[in-house]
Structures are given as C-alpha cells and as structure tokens.
N, C-alpha and C positions, 0 to 999 in steps of 0.2 A: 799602649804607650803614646798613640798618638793622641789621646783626651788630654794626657798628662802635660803637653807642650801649649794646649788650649789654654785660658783664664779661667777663673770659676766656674763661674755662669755658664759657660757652654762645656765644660766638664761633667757638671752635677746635671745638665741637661741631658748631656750622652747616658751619664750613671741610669739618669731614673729612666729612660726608655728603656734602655735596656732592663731594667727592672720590669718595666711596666710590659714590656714585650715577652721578655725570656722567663720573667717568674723569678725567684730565690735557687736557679736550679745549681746545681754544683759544676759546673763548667761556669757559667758565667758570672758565679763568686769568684772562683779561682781568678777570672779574666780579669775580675775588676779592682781585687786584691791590691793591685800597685796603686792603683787613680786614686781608691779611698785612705791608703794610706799617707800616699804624696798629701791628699788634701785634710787630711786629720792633721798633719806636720803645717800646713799651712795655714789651716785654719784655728791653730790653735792660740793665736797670738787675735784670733777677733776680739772685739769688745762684744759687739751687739749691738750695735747702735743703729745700722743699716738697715733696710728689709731684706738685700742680700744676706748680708748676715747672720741674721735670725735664719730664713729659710735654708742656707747652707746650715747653717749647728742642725735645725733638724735635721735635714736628709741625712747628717752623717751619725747626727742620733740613733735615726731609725734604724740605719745600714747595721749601726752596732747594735742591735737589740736593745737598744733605751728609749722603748715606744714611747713611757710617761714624759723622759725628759724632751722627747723631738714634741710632742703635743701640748706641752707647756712653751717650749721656742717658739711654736705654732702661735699659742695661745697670745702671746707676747706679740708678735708679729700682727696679728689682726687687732689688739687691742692699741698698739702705735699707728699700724697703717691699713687703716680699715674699708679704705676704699680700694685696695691694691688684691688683684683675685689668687696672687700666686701664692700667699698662705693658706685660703681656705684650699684652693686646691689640692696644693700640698695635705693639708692635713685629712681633706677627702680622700686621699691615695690610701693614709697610714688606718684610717678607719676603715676602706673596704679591703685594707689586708689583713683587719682584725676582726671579720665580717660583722663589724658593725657597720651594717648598709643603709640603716636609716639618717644615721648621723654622716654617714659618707656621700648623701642625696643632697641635704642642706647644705652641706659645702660646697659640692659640685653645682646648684642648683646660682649657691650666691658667688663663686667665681664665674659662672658665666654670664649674672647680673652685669656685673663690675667690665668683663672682656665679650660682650655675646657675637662678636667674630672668631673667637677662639673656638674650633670646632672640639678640643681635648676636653675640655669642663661636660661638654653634650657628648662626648664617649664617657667619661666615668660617669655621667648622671644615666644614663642609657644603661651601662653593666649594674648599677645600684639598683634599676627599678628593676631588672631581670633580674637579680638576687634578690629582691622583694613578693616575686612574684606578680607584675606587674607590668604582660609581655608588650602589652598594647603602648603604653606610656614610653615604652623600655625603648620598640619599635621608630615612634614618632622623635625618640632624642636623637638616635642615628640618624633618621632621615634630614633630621635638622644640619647637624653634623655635615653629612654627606652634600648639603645643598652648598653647607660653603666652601669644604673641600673633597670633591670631585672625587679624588685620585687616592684618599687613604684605606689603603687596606686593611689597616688593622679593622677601622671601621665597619668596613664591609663583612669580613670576617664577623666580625660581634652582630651584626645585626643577622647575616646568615644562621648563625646558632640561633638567636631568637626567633628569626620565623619558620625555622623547623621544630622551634617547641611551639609554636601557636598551630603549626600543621601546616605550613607554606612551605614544601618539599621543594616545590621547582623556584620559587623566593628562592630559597637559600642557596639551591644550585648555583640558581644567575647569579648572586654575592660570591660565594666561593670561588665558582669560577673567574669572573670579574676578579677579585683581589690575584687570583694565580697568574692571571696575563700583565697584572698592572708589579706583580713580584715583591718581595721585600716581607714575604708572608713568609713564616718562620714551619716550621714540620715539627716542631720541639714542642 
C-alpha cells in the first residue's frame, strides 16, 4: 500500500525489484495485486509520448502477460530515446525471463553503455552470461558491479552461485556470507 501513495517512477521501481528479487512467486503477486492495478487505472489515460511512459506501458504489459506488447513499448522507447539505458534495460529484464539470454546480454550490455555507474545493468549482464554458460565473464560483471557498489547483496549472492559453479566453494561462502551480515537477502 505504501508503493501505491509513491508517484510512478518509484512504484514501478518498487514493482520490479520485487520482481526481480522475489521471482513471479504467488505471495508476492498477491502483494502487488493492488499497486498494478492502481497503476493500470492510472496509466491508462497515457499517451506514450514520454520515456516514462513507454517504459511504464511495458512493465504493466509484462506484469500482465503481454510479453509481445511490453517488447514492442520497449521497442518504441529505444527507437524515440535511444540514448536513455532504462528501456534496453527493461527489455533485458523481460528477455532473461523469457530465457532469451543472449538478446537479454545486448541489452544489459548497452544499458550500461549509456549509465556504466549503474551497478543493476552489470548484475543482469552477469546472470545473462551465467545462463550462457560463460562463468568467467559472468564473474568479472559482478565484480564490476560490486566495485561500484560495495553493499549489494543481491549481487553478492549472484556472484556466490557463480563461483561455486567454477569450483570457488570458499569464494562463494565469503559472498554468501558477506550478503547475510549486510541482510535484505531473501530465503525465498
């Protein structure tokens, strides 16, 4: 409820983390149920015109299972503002949930072109090349990530899976552990 008294922007923000933390799982659709609705009522009166705009019709595309229409919003959005990373981003999200990882790396790759302070572009290009198989590369986007911020655990967490699939047991411990002191690491 408290997303819903937010503006957009940090609504859809809250959404997709939670998305992007919790998964599709049924407790946190249930949770969100109100936010997307509130903002499907509110969003329905957009034009399009905006790059918010675009990028909100997606998310609430995606949220609704209109992968094609949020990737054409997408689509639409990169081809108006194409210097701007939060479309490709976006649409890097809705490919590695469609594990399409190779077209989900390009995206992530040129949103952190466009923002390369943004440690979130170097975590999905990081889970893209470990869904590629490609633990080393996968490795070196976290550690990118992590150089600029410090304290995220989700981060840490992602790069711990990876270096227990390269064979870095006590790597990953440090990560794992590290993310459990630093908290906001989820058990779901």
């Amino acid at each position: 409820q408290a997303l819903c008294q937010l503006g957009g922007d940090e609504a859809l923000r809250g959404i997709r983390f939670g998305f992007e933390r919790f998964g599709a799982t049924r407790t946190y659709a249930a949770a969100v149920r109100p936010w997307l609705s509130l903002l499907e009522r509110e969003t329905a009166e957009l034009s399009g015109d905006s790059l918010r705009e675009l990028v909100e019709q997606a998310l609430l595309a995606s949220r609704a299972g209109r992968l094609e229409q949020a990737l054409a919003d997408l689509a639409t959005a990169i081809e108006r503002f194409p210097a701007e990373p939060a479309p490709y981003g976006t649409r890097g999200d809705i490919y590695a949930g469609l594990g399409r990882h190779a077209e989900a790396l390009r995206d992530y790759q040129q949103a952190h072109a466009l923002a390369p302070t943004n440690p979130a572009y170097l975590n999905g290009s990081g889970l893209a090349h470990d869904e590629l198989g490609d633990l080393a590369a996968a490795e070196a986007d976290f550690d990118a990530a992590l150089a600029l911020a410090p304290s995220l655990a989700e981060v840490m967490v992602n790069r711990g899976a990876t270096r227990k699939a390269r064979g870095d047991r006590q790597g990953a411990l440090d990560d794992w552990n590290r993310a459990l002191e630093l908290g906001s690491v989820s058990s779901s």
